[in-house]
C-alpha positions as CSV (number, residue, x, y, z in Angstrom):
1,X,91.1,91.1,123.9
2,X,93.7,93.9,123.5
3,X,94.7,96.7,125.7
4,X,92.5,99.2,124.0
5,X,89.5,96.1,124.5
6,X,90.1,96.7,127.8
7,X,90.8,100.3,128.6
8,X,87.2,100.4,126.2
9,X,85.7,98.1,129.5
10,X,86.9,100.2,131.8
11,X,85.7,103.5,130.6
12,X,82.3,102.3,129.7
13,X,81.9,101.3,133.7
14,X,83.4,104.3,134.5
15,X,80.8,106.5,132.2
16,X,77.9,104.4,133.0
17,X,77.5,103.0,129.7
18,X,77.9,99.7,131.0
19,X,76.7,98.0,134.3
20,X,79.1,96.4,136.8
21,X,78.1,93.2,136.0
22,X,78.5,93.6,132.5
23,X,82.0,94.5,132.8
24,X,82.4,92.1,135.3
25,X,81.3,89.6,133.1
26,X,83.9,90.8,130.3
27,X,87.0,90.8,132.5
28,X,86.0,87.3,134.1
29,X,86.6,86.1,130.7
30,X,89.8,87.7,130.2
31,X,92.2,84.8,131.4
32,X,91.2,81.8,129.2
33,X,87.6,80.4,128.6
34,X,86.7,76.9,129.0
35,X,85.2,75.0,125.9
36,X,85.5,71.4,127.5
37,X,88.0,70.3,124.5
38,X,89.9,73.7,124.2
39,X,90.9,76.7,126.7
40,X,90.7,79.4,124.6
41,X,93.7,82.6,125.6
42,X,92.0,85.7,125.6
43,X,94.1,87.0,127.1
44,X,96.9,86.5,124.6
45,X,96.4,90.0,122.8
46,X,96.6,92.1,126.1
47,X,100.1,89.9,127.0
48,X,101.8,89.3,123.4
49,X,99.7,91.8,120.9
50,X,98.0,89.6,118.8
51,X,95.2,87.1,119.7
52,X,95.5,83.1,120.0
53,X,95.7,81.7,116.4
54,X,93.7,78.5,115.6
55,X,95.9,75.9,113.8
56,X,93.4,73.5,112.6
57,X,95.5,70.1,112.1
58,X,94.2,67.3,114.9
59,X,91.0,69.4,115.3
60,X,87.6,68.7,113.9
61,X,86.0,71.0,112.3
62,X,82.8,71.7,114.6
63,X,86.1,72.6,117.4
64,X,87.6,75.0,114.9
65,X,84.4,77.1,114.0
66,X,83.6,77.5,117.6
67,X,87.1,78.6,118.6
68,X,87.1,81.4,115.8
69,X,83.0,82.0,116.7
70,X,84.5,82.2,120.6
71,X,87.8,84.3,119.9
72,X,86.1,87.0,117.3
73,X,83.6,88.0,120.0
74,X,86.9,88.7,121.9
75,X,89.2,90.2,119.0
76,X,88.8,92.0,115.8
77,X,91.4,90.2,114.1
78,X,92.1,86.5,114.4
79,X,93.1,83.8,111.9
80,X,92.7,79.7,111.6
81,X,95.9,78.6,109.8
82,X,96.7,75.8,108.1
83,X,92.9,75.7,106.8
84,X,90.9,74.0,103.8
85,X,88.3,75.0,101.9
86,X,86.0,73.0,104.2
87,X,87.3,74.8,107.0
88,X,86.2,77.8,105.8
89,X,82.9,77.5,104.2
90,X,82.2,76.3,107.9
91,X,83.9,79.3,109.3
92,X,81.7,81.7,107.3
93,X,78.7,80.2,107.8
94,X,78.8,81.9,111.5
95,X,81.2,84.3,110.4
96,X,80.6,85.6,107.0
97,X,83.4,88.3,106.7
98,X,86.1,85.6,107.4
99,X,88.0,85.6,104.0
100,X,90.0,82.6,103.1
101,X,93.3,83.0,101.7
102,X,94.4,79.6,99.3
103,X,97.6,79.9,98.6
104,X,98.4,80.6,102.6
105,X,96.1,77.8,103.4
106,X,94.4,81.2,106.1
107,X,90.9,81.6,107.1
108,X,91.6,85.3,108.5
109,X,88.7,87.6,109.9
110,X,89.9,91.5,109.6
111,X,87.7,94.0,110.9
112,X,90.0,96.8,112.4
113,X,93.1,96.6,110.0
114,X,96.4,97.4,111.6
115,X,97.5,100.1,111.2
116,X,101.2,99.8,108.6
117,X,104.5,102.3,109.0
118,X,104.9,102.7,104.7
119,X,108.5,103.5,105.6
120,X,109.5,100.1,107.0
121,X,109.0,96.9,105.3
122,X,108.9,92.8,105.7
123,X,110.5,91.2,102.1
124,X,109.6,87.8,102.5
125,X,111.4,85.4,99.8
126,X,111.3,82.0,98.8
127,X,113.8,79.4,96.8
128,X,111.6,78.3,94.6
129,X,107.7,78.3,93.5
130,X,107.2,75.1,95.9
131,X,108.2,77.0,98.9
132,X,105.3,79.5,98.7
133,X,102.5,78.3,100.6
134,X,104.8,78.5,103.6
135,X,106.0,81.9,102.3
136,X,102.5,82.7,101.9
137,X,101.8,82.1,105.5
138,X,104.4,84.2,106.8
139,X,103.6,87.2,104.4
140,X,99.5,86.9,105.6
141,X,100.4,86.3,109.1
142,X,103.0,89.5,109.1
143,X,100.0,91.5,107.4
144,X,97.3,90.9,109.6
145,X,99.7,92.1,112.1
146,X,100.0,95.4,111.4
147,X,103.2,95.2,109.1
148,X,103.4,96.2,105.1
149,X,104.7,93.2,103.5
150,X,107.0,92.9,99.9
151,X,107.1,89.5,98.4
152,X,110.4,88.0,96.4
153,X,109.2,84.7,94.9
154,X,111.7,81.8,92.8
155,X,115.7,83.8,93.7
156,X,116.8,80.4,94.8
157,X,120.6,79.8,94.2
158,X,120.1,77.8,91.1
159,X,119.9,80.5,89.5
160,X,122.0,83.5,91.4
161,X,121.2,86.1,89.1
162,X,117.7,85.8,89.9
163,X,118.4,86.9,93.7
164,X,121.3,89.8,92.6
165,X,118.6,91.9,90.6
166,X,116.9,91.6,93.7
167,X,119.2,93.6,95.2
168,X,117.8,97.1,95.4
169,X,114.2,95.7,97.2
170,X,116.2,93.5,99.7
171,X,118.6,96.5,101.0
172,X,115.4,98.5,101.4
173,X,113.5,95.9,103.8
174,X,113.8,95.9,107.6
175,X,112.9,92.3,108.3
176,X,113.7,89.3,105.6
177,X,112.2,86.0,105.8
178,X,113.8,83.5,103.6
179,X,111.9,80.7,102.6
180,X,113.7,77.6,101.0
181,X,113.6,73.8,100.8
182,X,116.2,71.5,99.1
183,X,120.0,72.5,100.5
184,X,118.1,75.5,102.3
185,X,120.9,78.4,100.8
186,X,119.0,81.1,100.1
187,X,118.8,82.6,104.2
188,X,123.1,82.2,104.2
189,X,123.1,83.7,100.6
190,X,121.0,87.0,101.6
191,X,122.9,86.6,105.1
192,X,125.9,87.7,103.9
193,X,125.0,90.6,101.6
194,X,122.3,92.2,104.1
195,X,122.9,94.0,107.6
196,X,119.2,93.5,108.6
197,X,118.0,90.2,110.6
198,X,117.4,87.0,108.4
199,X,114.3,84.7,109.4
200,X,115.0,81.4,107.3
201,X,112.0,79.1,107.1
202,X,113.1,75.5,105.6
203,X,110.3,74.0,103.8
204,X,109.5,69.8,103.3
205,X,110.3,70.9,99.8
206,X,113.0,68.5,98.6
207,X,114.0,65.4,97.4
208,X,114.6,62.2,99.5
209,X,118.0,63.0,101.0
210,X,116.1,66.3,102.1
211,X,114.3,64.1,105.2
212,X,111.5,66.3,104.8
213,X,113.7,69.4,105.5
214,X,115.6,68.1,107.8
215,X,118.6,68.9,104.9
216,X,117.3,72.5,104.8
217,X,117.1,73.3,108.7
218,X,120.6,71.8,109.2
219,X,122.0,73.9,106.6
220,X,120.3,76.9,107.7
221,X,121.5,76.6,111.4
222,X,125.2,75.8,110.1
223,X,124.9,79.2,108.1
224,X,128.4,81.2,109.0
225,X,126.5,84.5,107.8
226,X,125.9,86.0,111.1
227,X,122.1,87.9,111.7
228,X,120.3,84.2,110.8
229,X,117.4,83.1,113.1
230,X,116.0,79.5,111.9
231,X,112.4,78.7,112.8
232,X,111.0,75.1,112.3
233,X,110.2,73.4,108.9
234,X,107.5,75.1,107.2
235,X,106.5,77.3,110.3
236,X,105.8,79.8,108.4
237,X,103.6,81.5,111.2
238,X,106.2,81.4,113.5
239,X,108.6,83.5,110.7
240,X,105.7,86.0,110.0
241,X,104.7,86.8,113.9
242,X,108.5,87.1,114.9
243,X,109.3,89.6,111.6
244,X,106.8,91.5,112.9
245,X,107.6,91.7,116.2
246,X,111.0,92.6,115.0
247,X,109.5,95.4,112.6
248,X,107.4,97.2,115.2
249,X,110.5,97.5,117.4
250,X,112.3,101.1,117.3
């Protein structure tokens, strides 16, 4: 439930079109709602702009469809991440204009599209073609919220031409998210050459000596280009929500 939810509440008592009780009964549920197994935040969207996003690992499946079922009677726009194609056939079985999104591993329901500012942009990049199902993530989750999103796939620093032609779109963009596994150069690579903020993402992507991306994340926060921000390994939610908050910022 967003501000305009509420202010929506609060006119409709205020007009008649709505009993007390009714509205009552809406802004009782405002806080959090109890589900036994999970406390859902409906109140996330009215403190943080966006509504609480499901992230299905650890959670059986009957749990995730009734936390989406719960939160889109609350919100027009919400998203499971980290979802599989059984996910979502359950999903859409309650609600059947949930879309899933493969590649971003998203079940996402979008019923009041955000508006998007054409003249300021997210570029979200990756290292290689392993690194873009967490890319993928970031540039869905970004979307969803309101942002228009470019996408820069494969400009790792094996081959550095790759990334210079490049050049043009990455000057352009407002936000970058830079999405790499292995030694994890790319962020300090477009660090240097950009005077907009950097959001590296290291990915799992990576040989053993990588640790999973433990290689990746060191190298990122040891970057000596200055504008870096380093979320976790493979969080690419976190990298998509912070770009846009950055985006929407003037």
């Amino acid at each position: 439930m967003d501000r305009n939810a509420v202010i929506d509440i609060l006119e409709s008592y205020k007009s008649g079109a709505m009993e007390k009780e009714a509205a009552l009964e809406r802004l009782t549920l405002l806080p959090f709602e109890d589900l036994e197994y999970l406390k859902l935040d409906h109140h996330r969207a009215l403190r943080q702009g966006f509504p609480e996003v499901v992230y299905c690992p650890g959670k059986t499946i009957d749990q995730i469809v009734a936390a989406m079922e719960r939160l889109a009677t609350m919100n027009s726009n919400i998203m499971a991440s980290r979802a599989s194609r059984e996910i979502f056939d359950a999903v859409q079985v309650k609600l059947p204009d949930a879309v899933f999104h493969e590649a971003a591993r998203m079940v996402i329901l979008e019923r009041a599209p955000v508006p998007k500012d054409p003249d300021r942009f997210i570029l979200v990049m990756t290292a290689g073609t392993g690194d873009i199902p967490v890319a993928e993530e970031a540039a869905m989750t970004a979307e969803l919220m309101g942002n228009r999103v470019e996408r820069v796939f494969d400009v790792g620093v094996a081959g550095i031409h790759r990334l210079i032609a490049q050049m043009p779109l990455i000057r352009q963009a407002n936000v970058i998210v830079a999405v790499a596994g292995m030694e994890g150069a790319l962020a300090s690579v477009v660090g240097g050459l950009v005077d907009k903020p950097v959001i590296g993402v290291p990915t799992s992507i990576g040989y053993g000596a990588g640790a999973g991306g433990i290689a990746a994340l060191l190298s990122m926060l040891n970057s000596c280009a200055a504008g870096i921000g380093v979320v976790n390994i493979d969080n690419g939610f976190g990298a998509g929500r912070l770009a846009a908050m950055i985006n929407r910022q003037r």
